[in-house]
LONUBA-56961 format. One record per residue: x, y, z negated of N, C-alpha, C in turn; residue in three letters. Coordinates in steps of 0.001 Angstrom, whole numbers. Each point is the difference from the previous one (the first is absolute). Last residue first. Layout:
LONUBA-56961
     nxx     nyy     nzz    caxx    cayy    cazz     cxx     cyy     czz votor
       X       Y       Z       X       Y       Z       X       Y       Z   ALA
...
END
This chain:
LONUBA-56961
     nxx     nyy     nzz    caxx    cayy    cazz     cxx     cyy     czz votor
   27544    7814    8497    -938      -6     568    -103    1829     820   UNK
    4044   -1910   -2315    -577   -1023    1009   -1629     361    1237   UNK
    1628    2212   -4215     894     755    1027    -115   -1127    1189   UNK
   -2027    -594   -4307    -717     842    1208     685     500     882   UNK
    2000   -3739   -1984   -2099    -301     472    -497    1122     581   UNK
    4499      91   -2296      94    -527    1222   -1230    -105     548   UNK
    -103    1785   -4304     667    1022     719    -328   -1104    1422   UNK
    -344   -2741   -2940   -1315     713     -94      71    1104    1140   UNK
    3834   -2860   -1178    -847    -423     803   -1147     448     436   UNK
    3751    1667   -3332    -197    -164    1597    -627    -432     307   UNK
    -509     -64   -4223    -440    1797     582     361    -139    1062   UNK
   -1120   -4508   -1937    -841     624     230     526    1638     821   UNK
    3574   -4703     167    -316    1405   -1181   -1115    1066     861   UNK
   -1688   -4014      84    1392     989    -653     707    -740    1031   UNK
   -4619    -842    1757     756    -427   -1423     755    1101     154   UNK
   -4606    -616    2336     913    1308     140     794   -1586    -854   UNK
   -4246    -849    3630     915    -377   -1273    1239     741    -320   UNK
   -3683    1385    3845     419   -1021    -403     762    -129   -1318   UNK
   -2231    3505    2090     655    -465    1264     758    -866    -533   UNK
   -3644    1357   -2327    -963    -239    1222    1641    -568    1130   UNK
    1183    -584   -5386       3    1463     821    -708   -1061    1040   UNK
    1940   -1713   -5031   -1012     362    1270    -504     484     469   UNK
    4536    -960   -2714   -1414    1080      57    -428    -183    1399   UNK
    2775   -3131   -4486     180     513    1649   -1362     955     115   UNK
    1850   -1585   -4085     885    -778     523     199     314    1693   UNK
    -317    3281   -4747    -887    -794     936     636    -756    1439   UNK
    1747    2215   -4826   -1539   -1338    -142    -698    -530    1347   UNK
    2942    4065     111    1092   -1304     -71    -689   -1418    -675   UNK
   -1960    4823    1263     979    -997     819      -3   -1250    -508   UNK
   -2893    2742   -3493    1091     191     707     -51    -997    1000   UNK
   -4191    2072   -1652     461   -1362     -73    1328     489     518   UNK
   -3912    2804   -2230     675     -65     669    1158    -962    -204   UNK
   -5303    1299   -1345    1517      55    -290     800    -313    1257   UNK
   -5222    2112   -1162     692    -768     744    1470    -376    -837   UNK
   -3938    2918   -1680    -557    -985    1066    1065   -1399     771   UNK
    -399    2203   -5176     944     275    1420    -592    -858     965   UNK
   -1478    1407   -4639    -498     -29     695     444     122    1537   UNK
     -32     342   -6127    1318     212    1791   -1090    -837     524   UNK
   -2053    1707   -4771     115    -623     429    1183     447    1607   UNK
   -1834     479   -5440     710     353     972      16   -1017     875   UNK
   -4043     446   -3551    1369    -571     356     788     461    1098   UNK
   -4929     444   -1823    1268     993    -320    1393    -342     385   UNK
   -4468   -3367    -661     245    1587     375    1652     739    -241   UNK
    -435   -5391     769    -261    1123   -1153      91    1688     738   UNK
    -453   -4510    3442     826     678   -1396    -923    1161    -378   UNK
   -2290   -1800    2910     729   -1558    -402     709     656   -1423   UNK
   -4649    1469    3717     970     469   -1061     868   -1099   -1007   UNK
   -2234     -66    5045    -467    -595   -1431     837     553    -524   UNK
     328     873    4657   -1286     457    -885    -225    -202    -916   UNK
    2589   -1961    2705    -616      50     548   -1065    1110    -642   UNK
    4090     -78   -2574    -379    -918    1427   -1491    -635     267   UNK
    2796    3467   -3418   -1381    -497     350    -188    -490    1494   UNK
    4064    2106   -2424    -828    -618    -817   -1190    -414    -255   UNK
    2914     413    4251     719    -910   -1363    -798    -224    -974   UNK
   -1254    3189    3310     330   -1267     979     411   -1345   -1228   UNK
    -464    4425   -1632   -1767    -546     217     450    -963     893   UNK
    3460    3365    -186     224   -1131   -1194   -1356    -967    -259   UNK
    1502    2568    5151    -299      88   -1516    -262   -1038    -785   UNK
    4291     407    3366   -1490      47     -22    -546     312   -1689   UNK
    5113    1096    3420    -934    -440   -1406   -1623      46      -5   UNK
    4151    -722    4010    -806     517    -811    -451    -604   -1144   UNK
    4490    1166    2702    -817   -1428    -694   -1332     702    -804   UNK
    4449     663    4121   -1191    1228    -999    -890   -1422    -658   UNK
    5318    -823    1746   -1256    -300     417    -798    1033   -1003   UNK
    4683    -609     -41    -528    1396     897   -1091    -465     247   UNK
    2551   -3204   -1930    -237     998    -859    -348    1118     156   UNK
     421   -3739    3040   -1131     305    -914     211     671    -849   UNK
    3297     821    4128    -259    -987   -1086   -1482     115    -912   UNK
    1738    2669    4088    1102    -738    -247    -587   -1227    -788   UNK
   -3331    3339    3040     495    -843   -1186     867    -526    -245   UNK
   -1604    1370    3931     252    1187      13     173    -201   -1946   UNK
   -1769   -3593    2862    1932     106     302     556    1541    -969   UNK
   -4828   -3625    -280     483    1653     -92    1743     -19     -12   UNK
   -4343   -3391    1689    1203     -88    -748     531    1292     330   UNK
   -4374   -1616    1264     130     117   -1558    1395     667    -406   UNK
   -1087   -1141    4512    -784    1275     -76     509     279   -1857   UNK
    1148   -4078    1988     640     944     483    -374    1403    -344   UNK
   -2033   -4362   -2010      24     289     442     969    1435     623   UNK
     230   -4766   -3846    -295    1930     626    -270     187    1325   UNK
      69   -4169   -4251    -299     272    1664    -278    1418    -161   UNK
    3564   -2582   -3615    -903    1102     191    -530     -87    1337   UNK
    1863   -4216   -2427     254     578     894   -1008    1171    -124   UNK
    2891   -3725   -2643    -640     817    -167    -292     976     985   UNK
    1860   -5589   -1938    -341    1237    1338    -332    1229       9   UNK
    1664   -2981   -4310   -1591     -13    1211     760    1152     664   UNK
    2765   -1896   -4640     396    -264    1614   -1153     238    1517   UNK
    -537    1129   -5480     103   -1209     687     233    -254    1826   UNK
     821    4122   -2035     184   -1079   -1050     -74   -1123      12   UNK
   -1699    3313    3390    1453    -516    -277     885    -521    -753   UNK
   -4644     830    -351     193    -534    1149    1356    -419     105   UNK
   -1956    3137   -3468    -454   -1839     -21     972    -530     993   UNK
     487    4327    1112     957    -385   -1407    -199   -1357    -388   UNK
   -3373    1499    2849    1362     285     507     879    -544   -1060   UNK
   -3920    1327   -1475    -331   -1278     816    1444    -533     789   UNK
    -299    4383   -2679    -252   -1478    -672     242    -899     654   UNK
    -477    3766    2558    1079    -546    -843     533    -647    -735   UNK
   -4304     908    1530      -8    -451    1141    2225    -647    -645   UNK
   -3474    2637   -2652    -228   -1289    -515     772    -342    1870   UNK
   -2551    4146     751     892    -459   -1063    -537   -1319    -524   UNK
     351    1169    5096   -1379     554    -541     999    -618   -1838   UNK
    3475    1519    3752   -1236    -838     -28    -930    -197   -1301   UNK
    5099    2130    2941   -1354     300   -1014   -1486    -665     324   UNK
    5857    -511     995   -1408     360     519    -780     273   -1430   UNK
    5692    -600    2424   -1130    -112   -1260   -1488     322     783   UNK
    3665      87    3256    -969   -1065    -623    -446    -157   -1575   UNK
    3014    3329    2322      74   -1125     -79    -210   -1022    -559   UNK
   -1831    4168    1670     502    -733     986     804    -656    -609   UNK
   -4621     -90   -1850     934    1052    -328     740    -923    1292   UNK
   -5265    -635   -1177    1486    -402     100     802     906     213   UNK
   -5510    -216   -1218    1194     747     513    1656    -820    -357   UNK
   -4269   -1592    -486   -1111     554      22    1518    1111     589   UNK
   -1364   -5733     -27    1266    1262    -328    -973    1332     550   UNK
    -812   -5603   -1424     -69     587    1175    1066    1275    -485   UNK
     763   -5232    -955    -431    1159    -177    -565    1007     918   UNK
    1510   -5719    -790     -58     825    1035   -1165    1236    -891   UNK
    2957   -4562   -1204    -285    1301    -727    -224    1017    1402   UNK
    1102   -5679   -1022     744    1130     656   -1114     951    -673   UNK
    -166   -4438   -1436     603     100     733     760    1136     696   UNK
   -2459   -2502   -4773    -274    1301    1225    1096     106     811   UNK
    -681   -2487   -4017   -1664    -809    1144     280    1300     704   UNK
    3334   -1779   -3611    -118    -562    1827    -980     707     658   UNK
     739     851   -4863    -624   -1341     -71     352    -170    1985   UNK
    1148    4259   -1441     730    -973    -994    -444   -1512     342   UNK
   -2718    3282    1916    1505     -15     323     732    -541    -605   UNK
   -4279     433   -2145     -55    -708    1527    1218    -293     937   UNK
     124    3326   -3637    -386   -1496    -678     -47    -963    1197   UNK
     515    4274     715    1235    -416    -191    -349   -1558    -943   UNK
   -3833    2974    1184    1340    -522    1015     834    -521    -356   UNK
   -3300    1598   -2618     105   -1292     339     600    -585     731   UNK
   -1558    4904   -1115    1303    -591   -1002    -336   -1495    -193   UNK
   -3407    2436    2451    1639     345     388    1062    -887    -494   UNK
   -4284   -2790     514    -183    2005    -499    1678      66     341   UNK
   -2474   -2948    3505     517    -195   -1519      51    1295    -546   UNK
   -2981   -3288    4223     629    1415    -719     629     -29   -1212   UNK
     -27   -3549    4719    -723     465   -1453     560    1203    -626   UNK
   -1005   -2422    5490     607    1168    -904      42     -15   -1618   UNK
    -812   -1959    5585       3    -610   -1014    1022    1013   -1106   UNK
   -2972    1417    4284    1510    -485    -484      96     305   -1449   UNK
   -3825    1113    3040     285   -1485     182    1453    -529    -648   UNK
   -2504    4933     534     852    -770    1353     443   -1384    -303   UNK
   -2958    2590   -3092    -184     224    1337     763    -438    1251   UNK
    1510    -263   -4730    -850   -1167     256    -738     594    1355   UNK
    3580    2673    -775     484   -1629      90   -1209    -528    -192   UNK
    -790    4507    -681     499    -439    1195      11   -1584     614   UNK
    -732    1323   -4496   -1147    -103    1041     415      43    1256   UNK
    3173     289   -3444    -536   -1306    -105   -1145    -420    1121   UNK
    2026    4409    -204     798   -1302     921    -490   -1003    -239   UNK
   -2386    3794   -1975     297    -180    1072    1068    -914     625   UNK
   -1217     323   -4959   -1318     518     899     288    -193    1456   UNK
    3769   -1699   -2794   -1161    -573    -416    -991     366     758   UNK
    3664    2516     497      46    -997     640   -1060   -1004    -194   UNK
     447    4748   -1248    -163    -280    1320       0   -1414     727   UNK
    -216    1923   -4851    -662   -1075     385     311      97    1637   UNK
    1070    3429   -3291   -1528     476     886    -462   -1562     712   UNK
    4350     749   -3218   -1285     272    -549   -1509     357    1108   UNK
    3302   -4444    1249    -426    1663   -1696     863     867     704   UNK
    -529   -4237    2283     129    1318      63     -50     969   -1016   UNK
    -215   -5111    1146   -1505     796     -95     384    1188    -137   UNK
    2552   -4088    2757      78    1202   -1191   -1215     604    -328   UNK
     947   -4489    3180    -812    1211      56     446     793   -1395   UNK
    1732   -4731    3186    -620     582   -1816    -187    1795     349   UNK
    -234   -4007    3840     161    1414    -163    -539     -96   -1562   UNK
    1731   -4044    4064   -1333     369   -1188     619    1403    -659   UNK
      41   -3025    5172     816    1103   -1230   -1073    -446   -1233   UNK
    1016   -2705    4422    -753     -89    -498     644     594   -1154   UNK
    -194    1008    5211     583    -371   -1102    -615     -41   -1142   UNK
   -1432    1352    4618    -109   -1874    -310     679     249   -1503   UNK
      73    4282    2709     696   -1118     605    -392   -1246    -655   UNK
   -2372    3174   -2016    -585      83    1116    1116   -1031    1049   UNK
    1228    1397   -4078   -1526    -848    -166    -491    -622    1361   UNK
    3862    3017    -579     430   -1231    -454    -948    -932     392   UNK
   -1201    4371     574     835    -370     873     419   -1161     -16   UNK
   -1805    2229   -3222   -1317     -72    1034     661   -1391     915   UNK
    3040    1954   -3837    -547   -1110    -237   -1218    -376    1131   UNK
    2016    4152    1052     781   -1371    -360    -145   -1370     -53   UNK
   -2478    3951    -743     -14    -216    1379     635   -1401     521   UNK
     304    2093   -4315   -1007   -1021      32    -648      59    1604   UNK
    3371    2629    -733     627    -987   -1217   -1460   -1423     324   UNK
   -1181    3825    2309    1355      96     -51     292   -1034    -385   UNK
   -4951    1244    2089    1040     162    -738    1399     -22      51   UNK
   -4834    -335    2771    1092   -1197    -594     537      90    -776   UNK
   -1633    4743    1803    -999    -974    -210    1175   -1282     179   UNK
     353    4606   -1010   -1407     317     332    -186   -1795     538   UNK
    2296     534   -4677     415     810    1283   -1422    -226     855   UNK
     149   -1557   -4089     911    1006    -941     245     207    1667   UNK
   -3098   -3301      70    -426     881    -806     895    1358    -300   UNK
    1197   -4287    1903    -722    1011    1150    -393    1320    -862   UNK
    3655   -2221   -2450    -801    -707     643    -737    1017    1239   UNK
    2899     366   -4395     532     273     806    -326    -651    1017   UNK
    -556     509   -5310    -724    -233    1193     729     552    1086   UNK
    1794   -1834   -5047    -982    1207     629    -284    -934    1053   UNK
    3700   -2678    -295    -306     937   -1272    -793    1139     796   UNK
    1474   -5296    1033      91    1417     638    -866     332   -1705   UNK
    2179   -5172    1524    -421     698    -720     -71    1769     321   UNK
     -30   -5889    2111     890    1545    -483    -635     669    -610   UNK
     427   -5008    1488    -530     734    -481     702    1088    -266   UNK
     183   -3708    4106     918    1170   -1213   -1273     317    -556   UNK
    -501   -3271    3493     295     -47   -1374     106     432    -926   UNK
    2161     703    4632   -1177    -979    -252    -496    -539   -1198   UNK
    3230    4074    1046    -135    -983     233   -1025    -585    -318   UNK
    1935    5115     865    -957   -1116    -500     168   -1131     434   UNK
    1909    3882    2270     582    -337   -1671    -536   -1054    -555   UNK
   -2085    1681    3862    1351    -360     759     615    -605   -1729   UNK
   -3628    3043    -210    -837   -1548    -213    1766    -218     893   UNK
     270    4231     254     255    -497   -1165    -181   -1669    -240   UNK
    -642    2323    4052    1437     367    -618       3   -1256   -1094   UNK
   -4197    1198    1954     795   -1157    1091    1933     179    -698   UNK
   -3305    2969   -2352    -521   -1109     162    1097   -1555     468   UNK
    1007    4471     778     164     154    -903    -254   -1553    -758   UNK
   -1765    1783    4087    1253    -462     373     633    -149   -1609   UNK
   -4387    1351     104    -264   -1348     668    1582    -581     -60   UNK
    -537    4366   -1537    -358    -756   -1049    -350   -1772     562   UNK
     522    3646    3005    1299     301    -691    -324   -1808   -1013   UNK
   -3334    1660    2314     889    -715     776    1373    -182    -739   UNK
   -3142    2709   -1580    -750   -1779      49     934    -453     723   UNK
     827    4379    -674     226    -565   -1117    -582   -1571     237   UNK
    -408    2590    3974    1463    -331    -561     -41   -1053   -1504   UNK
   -4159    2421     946    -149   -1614     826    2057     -69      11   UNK
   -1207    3899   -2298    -838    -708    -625     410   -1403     795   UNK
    1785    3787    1856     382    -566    -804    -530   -1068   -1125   UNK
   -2242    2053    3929    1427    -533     392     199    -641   -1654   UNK
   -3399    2718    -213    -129   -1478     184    1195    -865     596   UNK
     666    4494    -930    -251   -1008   -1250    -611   -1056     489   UNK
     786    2885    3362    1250    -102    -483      17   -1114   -1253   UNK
   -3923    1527    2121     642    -577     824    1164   -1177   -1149   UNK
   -2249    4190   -1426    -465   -1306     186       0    -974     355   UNK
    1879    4175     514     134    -431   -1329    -775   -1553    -576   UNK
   -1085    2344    4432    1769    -902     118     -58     -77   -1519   UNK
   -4310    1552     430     457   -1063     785    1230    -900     307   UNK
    -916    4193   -2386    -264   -1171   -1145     162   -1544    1245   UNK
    1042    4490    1787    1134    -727   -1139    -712    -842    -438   UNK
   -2615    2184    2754    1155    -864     883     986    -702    -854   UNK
   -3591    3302   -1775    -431   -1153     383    1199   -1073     708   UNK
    1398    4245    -921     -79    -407   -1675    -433   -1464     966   UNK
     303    2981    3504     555    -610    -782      38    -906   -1135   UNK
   -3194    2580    2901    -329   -1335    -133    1702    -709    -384   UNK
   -1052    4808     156    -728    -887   -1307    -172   -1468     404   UNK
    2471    2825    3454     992    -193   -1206   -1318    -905   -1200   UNK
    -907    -495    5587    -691    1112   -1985     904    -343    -543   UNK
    2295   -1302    4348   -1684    -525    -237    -252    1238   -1068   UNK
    3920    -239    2931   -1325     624    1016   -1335    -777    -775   UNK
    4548     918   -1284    -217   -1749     403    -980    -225     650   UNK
    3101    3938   -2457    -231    -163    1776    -745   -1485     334   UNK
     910    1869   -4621   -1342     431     501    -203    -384    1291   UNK
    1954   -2959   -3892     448     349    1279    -954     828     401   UNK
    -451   -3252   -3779    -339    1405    -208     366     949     845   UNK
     807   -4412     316    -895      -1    -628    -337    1083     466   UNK
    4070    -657     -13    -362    -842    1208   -1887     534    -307   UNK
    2944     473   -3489     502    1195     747    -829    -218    1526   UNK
    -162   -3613   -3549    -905     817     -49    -210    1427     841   UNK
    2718   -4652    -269   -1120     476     555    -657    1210     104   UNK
    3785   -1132   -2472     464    -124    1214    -599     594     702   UNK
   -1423      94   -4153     980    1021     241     688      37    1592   UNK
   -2685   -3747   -2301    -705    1142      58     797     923     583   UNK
    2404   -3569    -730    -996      12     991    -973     762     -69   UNK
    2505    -486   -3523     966     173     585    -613     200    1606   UNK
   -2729    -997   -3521     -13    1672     232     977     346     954   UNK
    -648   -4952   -1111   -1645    1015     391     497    1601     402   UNK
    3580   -2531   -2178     -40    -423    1228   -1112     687     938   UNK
      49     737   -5155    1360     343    1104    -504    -175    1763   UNK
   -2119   -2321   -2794    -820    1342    -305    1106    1107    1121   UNK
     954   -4512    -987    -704    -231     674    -672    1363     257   UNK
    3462   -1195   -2940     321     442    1224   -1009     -67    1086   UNK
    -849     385   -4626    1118    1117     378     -74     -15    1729   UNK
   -1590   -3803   -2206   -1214     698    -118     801    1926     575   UNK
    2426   -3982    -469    -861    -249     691    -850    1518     314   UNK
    2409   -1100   -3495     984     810     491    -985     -23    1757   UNK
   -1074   -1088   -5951    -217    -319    1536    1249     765    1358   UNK
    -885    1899   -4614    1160    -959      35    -373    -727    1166   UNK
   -3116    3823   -1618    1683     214     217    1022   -1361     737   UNK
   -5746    1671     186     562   -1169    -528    1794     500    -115   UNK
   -3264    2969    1797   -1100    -327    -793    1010   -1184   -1272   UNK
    1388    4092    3240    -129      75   -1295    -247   -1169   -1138   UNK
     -47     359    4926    1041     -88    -583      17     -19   -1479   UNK
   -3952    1287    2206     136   -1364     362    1708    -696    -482   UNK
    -823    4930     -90    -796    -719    -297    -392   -1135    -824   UNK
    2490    2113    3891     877    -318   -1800   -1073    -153    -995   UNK
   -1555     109    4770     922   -1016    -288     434    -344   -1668   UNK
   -2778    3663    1202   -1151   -1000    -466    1574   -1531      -4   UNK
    1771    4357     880   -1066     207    -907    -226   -1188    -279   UNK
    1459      11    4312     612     -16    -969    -292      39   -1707   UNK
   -2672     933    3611    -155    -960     305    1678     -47   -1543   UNK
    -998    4190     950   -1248    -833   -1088    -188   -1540     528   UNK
    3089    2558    2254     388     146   -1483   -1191    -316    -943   UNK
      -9    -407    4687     927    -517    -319     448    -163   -1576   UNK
   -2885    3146    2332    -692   -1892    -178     765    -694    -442   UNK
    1857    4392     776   -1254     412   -1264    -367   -1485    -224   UNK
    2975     742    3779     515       1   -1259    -600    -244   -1661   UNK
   -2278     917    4740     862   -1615      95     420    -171   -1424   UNK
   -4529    2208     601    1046     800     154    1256   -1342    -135   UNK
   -4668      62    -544     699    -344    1712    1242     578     244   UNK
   -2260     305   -4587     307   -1496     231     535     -42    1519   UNK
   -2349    3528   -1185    1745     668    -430     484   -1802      73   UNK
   -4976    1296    1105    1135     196     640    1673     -83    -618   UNK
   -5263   -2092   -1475    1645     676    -597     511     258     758   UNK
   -4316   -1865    1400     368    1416      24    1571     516    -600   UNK
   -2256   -4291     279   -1138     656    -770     735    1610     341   UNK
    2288   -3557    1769    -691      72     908   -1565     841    -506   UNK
    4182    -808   -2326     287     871     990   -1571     435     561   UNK
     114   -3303   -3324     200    1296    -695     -35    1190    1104   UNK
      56   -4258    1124    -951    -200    -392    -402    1840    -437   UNK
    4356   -1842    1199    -725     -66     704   -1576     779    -187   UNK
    2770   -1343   -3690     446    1519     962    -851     157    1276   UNK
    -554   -4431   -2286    -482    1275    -729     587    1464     448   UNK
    1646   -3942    1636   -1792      72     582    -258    1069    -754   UNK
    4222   -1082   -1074     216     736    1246   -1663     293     652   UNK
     626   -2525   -3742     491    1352    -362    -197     994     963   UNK
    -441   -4749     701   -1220     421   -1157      22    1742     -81   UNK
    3970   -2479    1191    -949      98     948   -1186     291    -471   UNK
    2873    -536   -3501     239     466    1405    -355     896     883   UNK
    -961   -3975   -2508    -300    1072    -491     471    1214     934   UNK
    1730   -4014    1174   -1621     138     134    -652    1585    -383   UNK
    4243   -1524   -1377    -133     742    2195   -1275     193     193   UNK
     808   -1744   -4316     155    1275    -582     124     705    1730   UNK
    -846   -5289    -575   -1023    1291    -357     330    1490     -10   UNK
    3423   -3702    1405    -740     650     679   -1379     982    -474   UNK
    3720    -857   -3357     265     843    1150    -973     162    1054   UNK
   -1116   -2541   -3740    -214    1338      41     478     977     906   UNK
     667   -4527     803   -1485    -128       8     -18    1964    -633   UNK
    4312   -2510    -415    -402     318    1557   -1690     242     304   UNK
    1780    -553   -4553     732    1062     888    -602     258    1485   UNK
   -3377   -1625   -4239    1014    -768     582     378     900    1225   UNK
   -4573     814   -1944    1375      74    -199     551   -1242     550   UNK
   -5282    2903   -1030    1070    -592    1290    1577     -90    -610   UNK
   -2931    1398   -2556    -929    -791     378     304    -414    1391   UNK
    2477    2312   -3656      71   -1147     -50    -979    -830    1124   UNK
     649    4746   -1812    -716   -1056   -1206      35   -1312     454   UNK
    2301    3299    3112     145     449   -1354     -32   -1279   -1056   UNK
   -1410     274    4646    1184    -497    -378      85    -237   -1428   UNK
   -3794    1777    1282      78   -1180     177     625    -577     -60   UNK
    -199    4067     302    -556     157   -1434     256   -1446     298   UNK
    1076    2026    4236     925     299   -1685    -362    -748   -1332   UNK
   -3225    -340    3493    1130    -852     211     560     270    -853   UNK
   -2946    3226    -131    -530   -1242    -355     813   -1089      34   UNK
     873    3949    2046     324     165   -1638    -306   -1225    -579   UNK
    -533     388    4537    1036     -17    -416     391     143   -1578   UNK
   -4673   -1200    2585     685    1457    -633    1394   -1048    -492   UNK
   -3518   -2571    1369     235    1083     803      35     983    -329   UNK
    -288   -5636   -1123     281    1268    -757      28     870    1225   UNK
   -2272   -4862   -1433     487     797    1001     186    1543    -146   UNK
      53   -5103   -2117     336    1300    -686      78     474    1657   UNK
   -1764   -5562   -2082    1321    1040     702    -689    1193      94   UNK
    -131   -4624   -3634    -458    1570     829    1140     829     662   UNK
   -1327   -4950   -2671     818     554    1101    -141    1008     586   UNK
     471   -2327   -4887    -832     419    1101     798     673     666   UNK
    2158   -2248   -3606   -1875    -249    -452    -827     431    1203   UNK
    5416    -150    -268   -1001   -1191    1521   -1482    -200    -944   UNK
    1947    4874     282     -53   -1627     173     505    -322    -929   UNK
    -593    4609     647   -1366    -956    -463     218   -1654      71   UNK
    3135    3616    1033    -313     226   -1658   -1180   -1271    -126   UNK
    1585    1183    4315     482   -1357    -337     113     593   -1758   UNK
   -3002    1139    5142     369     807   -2063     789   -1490    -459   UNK
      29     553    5203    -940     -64    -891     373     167   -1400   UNK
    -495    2517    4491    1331     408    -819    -807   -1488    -676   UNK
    -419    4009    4366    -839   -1093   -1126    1260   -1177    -653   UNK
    -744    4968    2378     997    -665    -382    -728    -952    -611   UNK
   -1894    4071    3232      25    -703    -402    1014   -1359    -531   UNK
    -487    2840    4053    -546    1184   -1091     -21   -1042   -1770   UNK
    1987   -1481    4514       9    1232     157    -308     431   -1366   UNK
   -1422   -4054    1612     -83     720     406     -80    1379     -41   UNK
    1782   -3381   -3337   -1303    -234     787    -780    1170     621   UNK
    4792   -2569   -2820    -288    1224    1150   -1483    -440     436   UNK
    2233   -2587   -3878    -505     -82    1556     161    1357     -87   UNK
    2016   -4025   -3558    -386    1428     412    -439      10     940   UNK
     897   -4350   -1413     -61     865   -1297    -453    1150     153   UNK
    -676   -3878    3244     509     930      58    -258     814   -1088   UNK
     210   -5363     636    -837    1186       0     875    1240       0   UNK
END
């Protein structure tokens, strides 16, 4: 399924993943602010899934100038003037999440192509109405994100055909959070992987993390995996290394929300733990990234932004009040995994090893 859509132009439909797997509602938003708000609380996440919503949004943005022009605002036909309230609504949309890196470059990219386009746009010699500018941008702004939306499926197919290559017949492995169709616009990453495995004949079985504190893995990968037929059980966090000790896990496929150029990353927290398990007992440990995730303009995770959420994620999951009023509470969405826990990185252009800062460098200077 497709986590996000574009629906003609004016419209982002989205489905609420606060509500699963008790229900399945999908969300059609048309106001860019509305997307923002969506990142924010969660009702779309995972990197490559907020990057394409926030093009979406976007575009949402660009209908609303439009919309605005065509009520009379003249100063919107002005090239510089559209430009800067299309910006406006970008940082915005920048604002909503920090540590994703996705979500930067996808917003980036939208405007990097706004700017191309837009001088083209707003041309008086073109022999049409300068007011049917604003309208011409949401079309290529529209364009442009569905481009990238159907990449990410393709990306996430080759990512797929990468990784299941690691697997053997048999393996049980183990992933942390969600990193499935749900966290991009559609198969996933880490659990693209496991699609991939399933789908060549192999016979996997998937321990599942339940994620504390929002459960990404219990509410959504577990449901994933019983929607696609692969054999899964869930454990609470701090069982890994019990299962790893006893044989029953084979390799360790993650997803990643920003990588550094040499290969630290950042993934949903509790992902370092899992790592550290891993190489203790001798498991595989592989992050699936996509190209878009990995930030060169980063030496090391200690230059990663890590957000902090609020303390109602910890002292009331789902809503039930657990701890004692008053208690202090941290609230780091993510941590950050060094290099040297991870054995290889799965990239759409195949399998990275060390030493990660040349090889990463080599991928895009390759591509």
């Amino acid at each position: 399924m497709r986590t996000v859509q574009l629906v003609d132009d004016s419209c982002v439909r989205m489905i609420n993943q606060r509500l699963l797997p008790r229900e399945e509602v999908w969300l059609e938003l048309t106001d860019y602010r509305q997307v923002a708000g969506c990142i924010c609380d969660l009702t779309v996440r995972g990197a490559p899934a907020i990057g394409v919503a926030a093009a979406f949004g976007l575009v949402l943005a660009a209908k609303e100038l439009a919309e605005r022009a065509g009520r009379g605002e003249t100063e919107l036909l002005d090239l510089a003037t559209y430009l800067g309230r299309l910006e406006t609504a970008a940082e915005e949309l920048r604002r909503t999440r920090p540590t994703a890196v996705n979500l930067f470059w996808a917003i980036d990219r939208m405007m990097l192509a706004a700017r191309a386009h837009a001088p083209k746009a707003f041309a008086p010699n073109r022999g049409e109405p300068l007011n049917g500018a604003p309208a011409e941008m949401v079309a290529f702004l529209a364009a442009e994100a569905q481009k990238m939306a159907d990449e990410d499926v393709d990306v996430n197919r080759r990512l797929g055909h990468y990784g299941q290559q690691l697997i053997r017949d048999g393996d049980s492995l183990l992933t942390h959070c969600n990193a499935g169709a749900l966290a991009t616009v559609d198969y996933g990453t880490a659990l693209g992987v496991f699609r991939a495995a399933h789908n060549a004949g192999k016979r996997i079985h998937v321990y599942v993390d339940e994620t504390r504190p929002v459960l990404q893995g219990a509410r959504l990968t577990a449901w994933e995996m019983l929607k696609e037929g692969i054999p899964a059980t869930l454990i609470t966090d701090n069982m890994a290394g019990h299962f790893m000790r006893l044989g029953g896990v084979q390799a360790v496929f993650v997803g990643a929300d920003r990588m550094c150029a040499n290969g630290d990353f950042a993934n949903k927290i509790g992902t370092y733990g899992v790592a550290v398990l891993a190489r203790e007992h001798g498991i595989p440990f592989y992050p699936v990234v996509p190209t878009s995730t990995i930030d060169l303009s980063l030496g090391s995770g200690e230059a990663i932004p890590i957000e902090e959420r609020k303390p109602d994620e910890v002292t009331h999951p789902g809503g039930v009040p657990l701890a004692p009023e008053g208690i202090k509470v941290a609230n780091p969405a993510f941590d950050v995994t060094p290099h040297k826990y991870i054995t290889g990185i799965v990239t759409e252009k195949g399998v990275i090893y060390p030493p990660f800062d040349v090889n990463l460098r080599r991928l895009f200077q390759d591509a």
